[in-house]
C-alpha positions as CSV (number, residue, x, y, z in Angstrom):
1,X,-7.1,35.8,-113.9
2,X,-4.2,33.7,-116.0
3,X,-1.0,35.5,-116.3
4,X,-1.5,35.2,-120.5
5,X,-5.0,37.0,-120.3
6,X,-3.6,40.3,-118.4
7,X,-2.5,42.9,-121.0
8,X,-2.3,46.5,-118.7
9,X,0.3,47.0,-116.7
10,X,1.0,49.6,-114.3
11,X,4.2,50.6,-112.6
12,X,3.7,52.9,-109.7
13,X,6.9,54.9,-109.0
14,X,8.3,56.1,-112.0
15,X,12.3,56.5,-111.0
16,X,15.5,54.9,-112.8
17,X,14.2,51.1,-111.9
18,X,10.7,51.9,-112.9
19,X,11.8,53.7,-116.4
20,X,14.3,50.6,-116.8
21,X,10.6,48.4,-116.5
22,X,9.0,50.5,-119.1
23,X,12.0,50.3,-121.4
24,X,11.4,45.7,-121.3
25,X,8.0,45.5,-120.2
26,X,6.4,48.0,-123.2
27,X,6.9,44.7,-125.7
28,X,4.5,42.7,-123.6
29,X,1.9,45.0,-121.9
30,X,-0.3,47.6,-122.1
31,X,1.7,49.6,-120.1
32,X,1.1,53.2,-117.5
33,X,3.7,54.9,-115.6
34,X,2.3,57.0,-112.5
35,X,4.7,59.2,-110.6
36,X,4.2,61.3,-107.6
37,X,6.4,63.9,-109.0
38,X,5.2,64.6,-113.2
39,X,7.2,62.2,-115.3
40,X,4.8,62.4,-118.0
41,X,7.7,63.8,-120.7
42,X,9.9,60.5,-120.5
43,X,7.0,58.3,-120.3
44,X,6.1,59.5,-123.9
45,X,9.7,59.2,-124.4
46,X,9.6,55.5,-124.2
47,X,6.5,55.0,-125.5
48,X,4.1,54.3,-122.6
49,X,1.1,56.5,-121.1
50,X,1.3,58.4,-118.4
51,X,-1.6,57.7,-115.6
52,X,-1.3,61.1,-113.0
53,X,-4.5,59.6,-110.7
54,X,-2.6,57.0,-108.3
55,X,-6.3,55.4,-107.6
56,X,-6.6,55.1,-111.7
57,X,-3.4,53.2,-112.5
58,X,-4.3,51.1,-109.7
59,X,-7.0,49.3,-111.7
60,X,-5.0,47.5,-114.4
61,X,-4.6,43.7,-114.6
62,X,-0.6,43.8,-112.9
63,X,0.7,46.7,-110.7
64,X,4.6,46.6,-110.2
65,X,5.3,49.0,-107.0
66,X,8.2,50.6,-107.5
67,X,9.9,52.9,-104.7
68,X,11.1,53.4,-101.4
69,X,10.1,51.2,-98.9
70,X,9.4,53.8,-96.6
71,X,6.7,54.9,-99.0
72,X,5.2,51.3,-99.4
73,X,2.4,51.4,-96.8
74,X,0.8,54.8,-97.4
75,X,1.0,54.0,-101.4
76,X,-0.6,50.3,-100.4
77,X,-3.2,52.0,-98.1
78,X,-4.2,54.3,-101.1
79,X,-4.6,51.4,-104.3
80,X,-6.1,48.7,-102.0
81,X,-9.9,49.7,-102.5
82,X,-8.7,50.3,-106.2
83,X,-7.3,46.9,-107.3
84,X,-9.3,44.8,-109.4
85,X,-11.0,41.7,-108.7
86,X,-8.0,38.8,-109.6
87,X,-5.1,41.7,-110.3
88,X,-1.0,41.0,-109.7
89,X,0.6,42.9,-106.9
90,X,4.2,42.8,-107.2
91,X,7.1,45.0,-105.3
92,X,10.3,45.8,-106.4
93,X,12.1,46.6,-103.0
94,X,15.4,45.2,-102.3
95,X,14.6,43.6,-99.2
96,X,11.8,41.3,-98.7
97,X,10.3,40.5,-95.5
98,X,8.7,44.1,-94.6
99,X,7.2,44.8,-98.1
100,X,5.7,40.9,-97.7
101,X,4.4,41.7,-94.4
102,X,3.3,44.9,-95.7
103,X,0.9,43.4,-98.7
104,X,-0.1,40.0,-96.9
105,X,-1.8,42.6,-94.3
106,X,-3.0,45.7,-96.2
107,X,-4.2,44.5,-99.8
108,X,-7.3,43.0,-100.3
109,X,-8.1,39.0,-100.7
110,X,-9.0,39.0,-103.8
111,X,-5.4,40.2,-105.6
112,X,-2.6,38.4,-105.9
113,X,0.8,39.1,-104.3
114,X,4.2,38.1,-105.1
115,X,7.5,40.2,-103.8
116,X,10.4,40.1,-106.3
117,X,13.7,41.7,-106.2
118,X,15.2,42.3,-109.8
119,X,19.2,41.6,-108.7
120,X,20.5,44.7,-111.3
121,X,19.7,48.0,-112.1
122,X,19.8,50.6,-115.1
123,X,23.7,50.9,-114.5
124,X,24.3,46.7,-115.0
125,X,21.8,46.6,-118.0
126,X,22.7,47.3,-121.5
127,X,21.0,50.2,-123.0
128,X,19.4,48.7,-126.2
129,X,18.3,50.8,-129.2
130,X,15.1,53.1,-129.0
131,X,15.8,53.0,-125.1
132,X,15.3,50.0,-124.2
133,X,17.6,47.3,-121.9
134,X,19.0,44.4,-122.3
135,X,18.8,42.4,-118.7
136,X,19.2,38.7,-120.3
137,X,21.3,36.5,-118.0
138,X,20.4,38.7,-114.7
139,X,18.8,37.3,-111.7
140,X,15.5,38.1,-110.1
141,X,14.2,36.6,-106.7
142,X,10.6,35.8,-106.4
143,X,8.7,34.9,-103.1
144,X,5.2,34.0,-103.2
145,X,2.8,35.6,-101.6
146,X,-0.7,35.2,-101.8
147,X,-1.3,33.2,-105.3
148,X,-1.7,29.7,-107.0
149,X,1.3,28.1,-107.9
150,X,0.5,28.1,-111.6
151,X,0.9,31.5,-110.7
152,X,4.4,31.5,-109.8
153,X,5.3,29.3,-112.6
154,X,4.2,31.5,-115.4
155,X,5.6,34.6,-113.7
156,X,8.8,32.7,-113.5
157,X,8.1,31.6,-117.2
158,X,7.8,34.7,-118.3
159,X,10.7,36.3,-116.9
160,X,12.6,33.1,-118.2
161,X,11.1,34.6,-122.0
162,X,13.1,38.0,-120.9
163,X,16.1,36.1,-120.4
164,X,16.2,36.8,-116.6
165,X,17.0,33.7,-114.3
166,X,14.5,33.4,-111.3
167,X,15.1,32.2,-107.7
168,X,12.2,31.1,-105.8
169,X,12.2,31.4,-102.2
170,X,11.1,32.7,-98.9
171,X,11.5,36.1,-97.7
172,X,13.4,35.2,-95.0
173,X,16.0,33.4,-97.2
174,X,16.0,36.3,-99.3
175,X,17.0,38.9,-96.6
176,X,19.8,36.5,-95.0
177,X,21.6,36.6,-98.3
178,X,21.4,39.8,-99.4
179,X,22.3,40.9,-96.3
180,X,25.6,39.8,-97.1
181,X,25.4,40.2,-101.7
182,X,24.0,43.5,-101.5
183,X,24.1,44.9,-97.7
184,X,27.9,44.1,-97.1
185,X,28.9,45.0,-100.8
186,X,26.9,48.5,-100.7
187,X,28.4,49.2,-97.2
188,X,32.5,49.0,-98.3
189,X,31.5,50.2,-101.1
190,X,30.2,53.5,-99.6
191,X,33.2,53.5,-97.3
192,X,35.5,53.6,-100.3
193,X,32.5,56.5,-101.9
194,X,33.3,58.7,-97.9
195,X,37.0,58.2,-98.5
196,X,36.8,59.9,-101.6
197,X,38.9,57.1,-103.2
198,X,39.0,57.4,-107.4
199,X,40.2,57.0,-110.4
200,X,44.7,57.4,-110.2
201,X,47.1,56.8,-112.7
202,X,48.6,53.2,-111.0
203,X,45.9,50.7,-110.6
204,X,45.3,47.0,-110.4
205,X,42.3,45.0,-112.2
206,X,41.0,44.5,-108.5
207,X,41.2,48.0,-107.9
208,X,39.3,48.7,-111.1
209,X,36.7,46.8,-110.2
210,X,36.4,48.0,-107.0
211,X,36.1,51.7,-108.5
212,X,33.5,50.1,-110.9
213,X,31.6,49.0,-107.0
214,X,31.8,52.5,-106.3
215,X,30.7,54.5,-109.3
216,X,27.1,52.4,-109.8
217,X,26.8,53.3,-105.8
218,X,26.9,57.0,-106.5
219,X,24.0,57.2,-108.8
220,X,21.6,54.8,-106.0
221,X,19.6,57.2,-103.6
222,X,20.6,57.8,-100.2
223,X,16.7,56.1,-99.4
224,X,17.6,53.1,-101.0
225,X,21.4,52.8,-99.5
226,X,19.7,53.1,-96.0
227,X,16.8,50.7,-96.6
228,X,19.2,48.1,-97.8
229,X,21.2,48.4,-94.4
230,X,18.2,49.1,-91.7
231,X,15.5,47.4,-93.3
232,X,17.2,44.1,-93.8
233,X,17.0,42.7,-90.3
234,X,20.3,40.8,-90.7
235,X,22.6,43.4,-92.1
236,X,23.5,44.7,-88.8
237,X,25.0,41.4,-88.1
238,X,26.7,41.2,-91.1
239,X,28.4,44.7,-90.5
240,X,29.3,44.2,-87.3
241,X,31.2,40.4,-88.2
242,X,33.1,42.7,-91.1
243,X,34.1,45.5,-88.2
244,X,35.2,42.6,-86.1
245,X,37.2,40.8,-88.6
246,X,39.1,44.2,-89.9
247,X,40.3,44.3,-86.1
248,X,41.9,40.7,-86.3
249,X,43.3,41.5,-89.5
250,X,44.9,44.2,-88.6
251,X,46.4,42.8,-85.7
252,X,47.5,39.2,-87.7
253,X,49.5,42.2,-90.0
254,X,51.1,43.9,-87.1
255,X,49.5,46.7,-86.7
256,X,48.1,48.3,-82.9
């Protein structure tokens, strides 16, 4: 099925990322929220249905799965004999190469698969009128999975129409530098979060910006902070360079 002839859309995990999807994607689909939890109330809020069957929002034209990677295989297990014949798999999950191997293995031949990872969240979008976000300018990765490449190309053409820039690549490529963009940032940032450093009356712009780091980490989940460190199979490298390099700088300053 061509990317211009699907009108439903379901996104299956209804938290901040998910209602940020709803908010852009409402303009251009047919669009269903399911939610293990009830999020019925601000699905009407912006404008969308509310599917509570799992197995029934799993038969629209494109399902976006939207959660915790630790939740990925049992909710892949469960919408696998409900995908339709030709639908669009895609995943939302901030690391690539286990949600990849995850839907290569476990969803059916006959549905296509493509892992993206949106590069912002509600806190770096704009909040447009009647709930709604502006993302134009942000990035999105997009690795191919199982589909034609006129596939790719119109789901890159469309998120070009949203304003988004797209990145095509592996998932291996993906990982290695996020491991560094998003697993490195996120794990200074959270040491600044532990120290309980905030705002004070004498600041730099650095420092502000910093703070800034700091604040969007406090409203992320503690599930997606640790995914983003132990599911990325290069972060742990990355860490322990940054632990080794605080050492020499601190003894090219004089310090024991």
């Amino acid at each position: 099925m061509r990317l211009e002839k699907m009108k439903t859309l379901a996104i299956i995990g209804f938290g901040r990322f998910g209602q940020l999807m709803a908010g852009v994607l409402r303009e251009h689909f047919d669009v269903c929220a399911y939610n293990p939890h009830d999020k019925s109330r601000i699905a009407g809020k912006l404008g969308i249905s509310y599917e509570s069957s799992l197995e029934k929002a799993a038969c629209r034209d494109i399902v976006v799965l939207s959660m915790p990677i630790s939740a990925l295989e049992d909710i892949l297990r469960k919408i696998a004999p409900c995908l339709k014949q030709g639908a669009l798999v895609l995943d939302v999950c901030s690391v690539k190469q286990a949600p990849v191997e995850l839907m290569s293995r476990l969803l059916p031949e006959h549905v296509d698969v493509i892992g993206t990872h949106p590069l912002f969240g509600p806190d770096s979008s704009n909040v447009c009128d009647g709930g709604g976000y502006d993302i134009s300018g942000r990035k999105v990765a997009v690795c191919p999975v199982r589909t034609r490449k006129w596939d790719v190309d119109k789901v890159c053409e469309y998120l070009g129409k949203l304003g988004l820039v797209t990145y095509v690549m592996a998932p291996e490529e993906h990982d290695r530098q996020m491991a560094v963009a998003q697993g490195l940032t996120h794990y200074i940032a959270l040491g600044l979060m532990k120290m309980g450093i905030g705002k004070q009356e004498l600041t730099t712009p650095n420092f502000d910006a910093l703070l800034e780091i700091v604040s969007r980490l406090e409203s992320d989940t503690d599930v997606l902070l640790r995914d983003i460190q132990v599911m990325n199979p290069y972060a742990m490298d990355q860490r322990e360079k940054f632990r080794k390099m605080l050492d020499v700088i601190e003894k090219e300053i004089g310090g024991n």
